[in-house]
N, C-alpha and C positions, 0 to 999 in steps of 0.2 A: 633385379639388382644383384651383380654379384662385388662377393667380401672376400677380400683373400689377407691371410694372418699371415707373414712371413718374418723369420731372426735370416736376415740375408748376411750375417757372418762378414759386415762390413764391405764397402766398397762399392753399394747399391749403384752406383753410377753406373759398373760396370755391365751388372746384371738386371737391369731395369727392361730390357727388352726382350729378354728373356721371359721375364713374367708376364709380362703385356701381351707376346706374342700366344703365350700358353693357356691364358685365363682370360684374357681381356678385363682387368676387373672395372672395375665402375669405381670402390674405395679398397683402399687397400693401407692395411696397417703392417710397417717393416720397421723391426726392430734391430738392434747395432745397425740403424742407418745413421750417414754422415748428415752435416748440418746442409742446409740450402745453399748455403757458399758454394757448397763443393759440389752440388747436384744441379748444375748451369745446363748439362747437355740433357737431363731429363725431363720429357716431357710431359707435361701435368696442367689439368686446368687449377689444380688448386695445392697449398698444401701447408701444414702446421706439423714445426718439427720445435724437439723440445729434448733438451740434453744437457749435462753438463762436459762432457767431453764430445768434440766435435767431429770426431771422427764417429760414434755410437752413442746416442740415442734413439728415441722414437720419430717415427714420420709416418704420419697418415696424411695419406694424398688422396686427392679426386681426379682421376682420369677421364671423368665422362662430362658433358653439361648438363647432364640430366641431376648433377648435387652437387652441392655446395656444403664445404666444411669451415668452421672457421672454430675456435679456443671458444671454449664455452664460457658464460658469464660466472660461473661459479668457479671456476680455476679457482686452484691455491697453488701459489709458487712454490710451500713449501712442498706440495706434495711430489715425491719423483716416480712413481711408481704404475701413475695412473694418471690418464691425462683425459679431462672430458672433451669432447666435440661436439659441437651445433651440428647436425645435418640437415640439412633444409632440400627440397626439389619432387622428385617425385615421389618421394617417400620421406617420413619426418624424426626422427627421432635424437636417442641422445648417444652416443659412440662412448665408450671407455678402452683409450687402449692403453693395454697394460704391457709391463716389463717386470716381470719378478729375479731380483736379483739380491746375493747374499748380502750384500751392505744396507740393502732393504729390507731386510727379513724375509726375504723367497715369499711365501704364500700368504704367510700371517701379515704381512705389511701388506700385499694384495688387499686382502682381506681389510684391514682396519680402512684403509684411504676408501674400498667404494662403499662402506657402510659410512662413512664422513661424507662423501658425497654425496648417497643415495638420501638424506638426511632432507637437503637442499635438491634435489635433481629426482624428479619422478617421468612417469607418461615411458613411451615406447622405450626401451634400452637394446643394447649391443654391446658385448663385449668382446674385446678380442685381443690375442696377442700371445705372446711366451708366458706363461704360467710356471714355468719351472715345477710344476709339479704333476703327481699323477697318484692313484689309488694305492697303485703296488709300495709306494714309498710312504705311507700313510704312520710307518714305525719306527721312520730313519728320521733326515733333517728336514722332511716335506711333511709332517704327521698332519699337520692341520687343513689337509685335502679334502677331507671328512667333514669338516667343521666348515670349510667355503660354500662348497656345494650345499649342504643342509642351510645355509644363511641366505642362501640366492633362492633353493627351493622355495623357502617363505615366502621371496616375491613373486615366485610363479618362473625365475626363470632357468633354463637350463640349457645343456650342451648343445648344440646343434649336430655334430657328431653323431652323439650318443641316441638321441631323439631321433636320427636317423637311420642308423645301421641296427637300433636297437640291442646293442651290443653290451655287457654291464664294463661301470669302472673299471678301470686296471687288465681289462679282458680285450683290448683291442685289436685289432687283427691289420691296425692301421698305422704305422708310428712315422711321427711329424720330427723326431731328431735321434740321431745316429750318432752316440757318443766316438770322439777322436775319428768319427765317418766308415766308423767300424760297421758293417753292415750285419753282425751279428752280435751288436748292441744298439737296439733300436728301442726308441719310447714314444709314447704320445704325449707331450706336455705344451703342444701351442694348442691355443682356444677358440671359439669362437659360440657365444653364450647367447640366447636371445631370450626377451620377451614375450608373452602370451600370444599376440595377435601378430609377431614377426614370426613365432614358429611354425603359426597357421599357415605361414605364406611361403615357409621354404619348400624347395621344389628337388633338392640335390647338394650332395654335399662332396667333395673329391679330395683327394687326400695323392698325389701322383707317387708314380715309384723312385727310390733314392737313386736309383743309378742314372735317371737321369737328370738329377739334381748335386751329383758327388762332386761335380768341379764347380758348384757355385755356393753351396754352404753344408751345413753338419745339419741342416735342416729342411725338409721340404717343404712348399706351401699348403697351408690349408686353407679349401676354398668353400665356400656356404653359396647357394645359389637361391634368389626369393623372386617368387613373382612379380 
């Protein structure tokens, strides 16, 4: 199974094949994607997109028939920050993708919505998506980066990433966005979080170079691979 976490910096119609071609993912969550109206020419077996402005929200699509996504039973409309999914097929669990955004509180609204939903929603988890946040910023407007991750430890679950390169917080040798596409301003702040028995099962984690992602966002994808 592979998961790929991309902010495709709007426009996803155009760069959807791009990704496909590079990753092949199987689920893939893109955030500032447009609504489904506008994504007629992309091709997907499935998909649940969820935004208040229609040009950037979230879209987690299924590319493959091997799963199936669909809004989870436990949705809250009001929640904007975090959106659950069903995944059903050859693997089962529950998807959180996220969008941390200033209107939302960056991290600390991450944070409250999947402890509100974790409350309600247990078994296999997944998270994934823009986090807006990262270690190094733990003393600016992101402090509560410290306080995420120690919430999710409890549950057992953690970075895919980090679990893989073994690399600590804030020390990554790997960055997912390129402020203003600055290529000597780079950060790791997209996620991809899993559960006890899905991190057993990762096999590879890719993170590709900016330069050949500069003409399509301020962000690269990251991709989690599992058996």
């Amino acid at each position: 199974m592979k998961i790929t976490a991309w902010n495709c910096q709007m426009a996803f119609r155009n760069d959807f094949q791009k990704l496909v071609n590079s990753f092949e993912p199987d689920i893939a969550v893109i955030t500032e994607c447009e609504n489904e109206e506008r994504l007629k020419n992309v091709m997907f077996e499935s998909l649940v997109w969820k935004g208040d402005n229609l040009n950037k929200g979230i879209g987690i699509f299924s590319f493959s028939k091997d799963y199936s996504i669909e809004l989870h039973s436990e949705y809250k409309e009001e929640i904007k920050d975090v959106i659950p999914i069903k995944v059903t097929g050859n693997k089962e669990f529950t998807l959180f993708a996220c969008w941390a955004k200033k209107e939302l509180n960056y991290i600390f609204g991450i944070t409250d919505s999947l402890e509100k939903y974790m409350k309600s929603i247990s078994g296999e988890i997944l998270i994934a998506g823009d986090l807006n946040a990262n270690q190094i910023w733990r003393e600016s407007k992101d402090k509560g980066y410290t306080e995420f991750m120690a919430m999710l430890k409890k549950k057992e679950i953690h970075s895919c990433y980090h679990e893989w390169t073994k690399e600590e917080h804030g020390k990554e040798t790997k960055n997912t966005h390129y402020f203003r596409r600055d290529s000597e301003r780079g950060f790791h702040i997209d996620y991809c979080l899993a559960s006890k028995e899905l991190l057993k099962q990762m096999t590879d984690v890719k993170v590709p170079e900016f330069n050949d992602w500069i003409n399509y966002s301020d962000h690269v994808p990251l991709n989690v691979i599992f058996s």
